[in-house]
N, C-alpha and C positions, 0 to 999 in steps of 0.2 A: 468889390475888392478883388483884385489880379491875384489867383495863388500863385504857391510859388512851387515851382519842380520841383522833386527830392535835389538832384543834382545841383540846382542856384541857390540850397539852402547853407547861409552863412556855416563855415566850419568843413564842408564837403571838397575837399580838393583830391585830384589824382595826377601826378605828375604823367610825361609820356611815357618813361622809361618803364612805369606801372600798366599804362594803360596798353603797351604793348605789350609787357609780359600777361596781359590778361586773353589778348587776342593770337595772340601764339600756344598758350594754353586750351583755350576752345580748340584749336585746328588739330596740335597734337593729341589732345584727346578723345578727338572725333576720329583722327587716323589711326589710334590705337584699337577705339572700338571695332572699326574694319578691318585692320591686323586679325583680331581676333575673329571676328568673323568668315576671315577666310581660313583660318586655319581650324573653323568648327564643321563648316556645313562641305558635305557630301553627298551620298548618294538621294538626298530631298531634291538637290536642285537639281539635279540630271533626270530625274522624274517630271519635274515641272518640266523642263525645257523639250522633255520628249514627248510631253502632255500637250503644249502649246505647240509642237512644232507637227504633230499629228492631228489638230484638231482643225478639221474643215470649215469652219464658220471664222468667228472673230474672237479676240479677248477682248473680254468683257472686264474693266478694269473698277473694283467698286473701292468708295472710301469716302468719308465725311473730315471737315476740318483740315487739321496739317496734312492729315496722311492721305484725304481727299488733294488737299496741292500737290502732292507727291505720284498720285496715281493721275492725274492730267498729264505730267512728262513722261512718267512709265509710259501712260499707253498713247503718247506722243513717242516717244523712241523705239515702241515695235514697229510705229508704222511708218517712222523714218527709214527703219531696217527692212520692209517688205512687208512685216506682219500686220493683216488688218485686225483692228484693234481702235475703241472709243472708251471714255471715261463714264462711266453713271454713277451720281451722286447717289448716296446711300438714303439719304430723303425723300429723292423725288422717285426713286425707285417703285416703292409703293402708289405714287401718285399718278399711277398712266406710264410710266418710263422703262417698266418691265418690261413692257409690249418691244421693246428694241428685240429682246436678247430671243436666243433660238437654242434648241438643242444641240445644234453643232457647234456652242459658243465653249466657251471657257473663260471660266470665272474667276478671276484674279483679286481676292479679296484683300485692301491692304488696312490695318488695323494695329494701332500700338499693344491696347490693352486687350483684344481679340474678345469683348464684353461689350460692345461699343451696340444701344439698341438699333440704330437703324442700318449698322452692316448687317445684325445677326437677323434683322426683318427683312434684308434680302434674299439670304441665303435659302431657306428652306424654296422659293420659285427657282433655284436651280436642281435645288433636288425631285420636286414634280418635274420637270422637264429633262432630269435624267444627263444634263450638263456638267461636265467636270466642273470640282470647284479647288481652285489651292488659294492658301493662306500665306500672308505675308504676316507674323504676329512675332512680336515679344513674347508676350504668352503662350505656350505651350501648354499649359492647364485650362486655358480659354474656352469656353465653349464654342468659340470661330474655329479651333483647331480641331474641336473633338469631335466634328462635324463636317469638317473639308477633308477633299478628297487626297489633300497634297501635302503637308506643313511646310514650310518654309520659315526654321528660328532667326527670326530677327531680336534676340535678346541684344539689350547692350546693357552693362554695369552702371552706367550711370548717365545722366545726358552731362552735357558740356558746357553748358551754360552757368555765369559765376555761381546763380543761386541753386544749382542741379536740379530745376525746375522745367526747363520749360523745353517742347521739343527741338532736340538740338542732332542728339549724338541719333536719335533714336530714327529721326524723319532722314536723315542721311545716309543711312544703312538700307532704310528699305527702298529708298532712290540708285542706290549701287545694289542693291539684289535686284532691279527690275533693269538695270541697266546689264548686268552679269545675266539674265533668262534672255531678256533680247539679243545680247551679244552670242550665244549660245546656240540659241535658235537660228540666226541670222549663217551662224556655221554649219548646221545641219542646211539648212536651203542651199548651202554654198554660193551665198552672197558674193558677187561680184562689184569692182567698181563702178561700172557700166550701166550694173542694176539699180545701184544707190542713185545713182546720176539720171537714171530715169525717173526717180521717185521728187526729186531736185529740179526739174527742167528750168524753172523759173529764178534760181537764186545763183548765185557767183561757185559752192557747190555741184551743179548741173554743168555751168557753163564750162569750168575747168575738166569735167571729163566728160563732156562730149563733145567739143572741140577740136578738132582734127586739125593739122598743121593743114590740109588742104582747104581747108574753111577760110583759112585767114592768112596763105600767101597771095602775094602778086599774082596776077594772072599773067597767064603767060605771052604775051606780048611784051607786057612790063618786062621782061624776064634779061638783066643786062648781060649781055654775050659778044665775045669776038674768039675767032682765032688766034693761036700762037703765034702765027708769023706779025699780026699785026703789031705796030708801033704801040708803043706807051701812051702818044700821042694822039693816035688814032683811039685807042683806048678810051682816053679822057673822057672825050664826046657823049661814048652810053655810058661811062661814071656818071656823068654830069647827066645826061639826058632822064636817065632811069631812077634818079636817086636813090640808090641804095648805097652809096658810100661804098663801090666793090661792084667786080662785074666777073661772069664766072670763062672762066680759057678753057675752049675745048678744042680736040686733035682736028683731025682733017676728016672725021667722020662721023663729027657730034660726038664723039663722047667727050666727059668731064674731065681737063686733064690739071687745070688746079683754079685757082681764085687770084683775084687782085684788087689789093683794098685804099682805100686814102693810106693807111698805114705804112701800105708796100711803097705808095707812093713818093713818103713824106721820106723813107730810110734812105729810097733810091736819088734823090735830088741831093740829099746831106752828101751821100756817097761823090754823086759823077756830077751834081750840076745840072744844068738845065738841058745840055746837051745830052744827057742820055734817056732824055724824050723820045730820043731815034731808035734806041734801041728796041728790038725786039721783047713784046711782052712775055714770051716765053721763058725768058732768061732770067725774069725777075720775078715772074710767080711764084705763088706760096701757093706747094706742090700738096695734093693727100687734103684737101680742104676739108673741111667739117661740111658733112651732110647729114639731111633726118630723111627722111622715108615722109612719100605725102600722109598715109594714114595713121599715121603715131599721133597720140593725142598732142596738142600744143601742150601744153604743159610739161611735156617730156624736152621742146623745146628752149622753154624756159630753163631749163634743169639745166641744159646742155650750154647754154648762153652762158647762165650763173659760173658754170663748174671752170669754162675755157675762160671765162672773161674774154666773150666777145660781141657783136652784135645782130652779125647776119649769120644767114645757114641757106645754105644751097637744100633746094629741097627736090629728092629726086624718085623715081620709078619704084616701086618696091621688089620690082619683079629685074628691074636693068639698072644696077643701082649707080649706072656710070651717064643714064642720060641727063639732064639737068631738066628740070620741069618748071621750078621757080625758087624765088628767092623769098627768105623772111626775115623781116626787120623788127630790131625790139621793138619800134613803135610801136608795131601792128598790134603786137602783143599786149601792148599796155594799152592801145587804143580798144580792144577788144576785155579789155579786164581779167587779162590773168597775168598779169604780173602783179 
């Protein structure tokens, strides 16, 4: 015989309009608890953070159950942020897994009820090895508290869940108090973009900041160029040749004295016709063009593209910023993954 779910039980109905005042209640009441949260804790977390951010070895992130899933992303976002840092499961800790940890570690214990037997059977191997320990605990009566070296109140009035049962409000708070000591710490190292991105090499993260606009213009041959005196005409040629939709006018001694794009092209034929082909491309350039610098990250390209609503950028010398070196095309951009 097939049971049957609470919910498929004849008589059980919840409209939408209910069932989304229920899911907007959880969120509200879990952002209340962290309301309240920040406006409790003080000088404990600046402790921790100065604890973890002086200590030479790694955090060491222990926890069993929900708050064991919660200390997998903690000590996943120190070491997004620079700080080395592994999770050890409060079980197997005893089983061979203590052998990780070292006296230069710190022990980031995370616990609802701070009574939990197999965190409180890790803890005393930090204190033979003379290892900072801080506590992530609801409990401040706990014996995890009255025993670390740190506390950190994770209290929350109630979880969030309809039946205020099950971890909700509680496993959220100690995931933003472990994300508030990394953020923290990540300040004292004075974390740069550059650094994060070298932590990142491999993901769309990395790739956007360390990418250099010189990584991914045309090289310089590509590079479409004429003089001023030349024809519109003559222009065409490295339009078309070079494909970049635009090709950049410089004076009679290399340097960059404006741009000329399908756009200039399209306004100047409405205006004169076909016959003003002949004229001189000086005369119709769009003067003061948008340049980037070759080593400005691409991304600041993008920004720059986005802001003007345009497509290409003259990319030039950082040192001569009038020579022209190359050109970049949204394409590139997108062909490389940062758009």
């Amino acid at each position: 015989m097939t049971s049957i779910l609470p919910w498929e039980r004849e008589g059980v109905f919840c409209s939408d309009e209910a069932l989304l005042e229920t899911g907007r209640s959880v969120i509200l009441d879990e952002a209340a608890e962290l309301t309240r949260a920040a406006e409790r804790l003080g000088p404990e977390l600046v402790r921790a953070a100065r604890a973890v951010y002086q200590c030479r070895g790694r955090v060491v992130v222990v926890g069993i159950g929900k708050s064991g899933h919660i200390g997998h992303k903690i000590a996943a976002t120190f070491a997004s942020l620079g700080t080395p840092s592994f999770f050890l499961h409060a079980a197997e800790g005893p089983h061979g897994d203590l052998g990780m940890v070292r006296r230069e570690d710190v022990g980031l214990f995370v616990s609802n009820s701070g009574n939990t037997a197999e965190v409180l059977a890790v803890l005393p191997h930090f204190k033979r090895l003379g290892a900072l320990s801080i506590a992530i605990t609801g409990n401040t009566d706990s014996s995890l508290a009255k025993h670390a070296d740190i506390v950190v109140n994770a209290k929350v009035d109630s979880e969030a869940d309809p039946l205020r049962l099950a971890p909700t409000s509680s496993t959220t708070l100690q995931l933003v108090i472990g994300d508030a000591l990394a953020g923290m710490v990540a300040r004292l190292r004075g974390l740069r973009s550059e650094d994060f991105a070298a932590f990142h090499p491999g993901g769309i993260l990395g790739r956007r900041l360390l990418t250099r606009v010189a990584d991914v213009m045309g090289p310089p041959e590509q590079l479409p160029k004429v003089e001023r005196n030349v024809s519109v005409k003559d222009a065409l040629f490295e339009i078309t040749d070079k494909k970049y939709g635009a090709t950049c006018v410089v004076d009679e001694i290399g340097e960059l004295a404006g741009i000329f794009t399908d756009g200039d092209l399209r306004r100047l034929l409405e205006r004169g016709g076909v016959s003003a082909l002949n004229h001189r491309i000086g005369d119709f350039m769009t003067r003061a063009p948008s340049v980037i610098e070759a080593e400005r990250l691409a991304v600041d390209a993008v920004r720059m593209m986005e802001e003007r609503e345009i497509t290409v950028l003259i990319v030039v010398d950082s040192k001569n910023g009038k020579i022209p070196l190359g050109m970049i095309h949204l394409h590139e951009l997108l062909k490389n993954g940062l758009v």
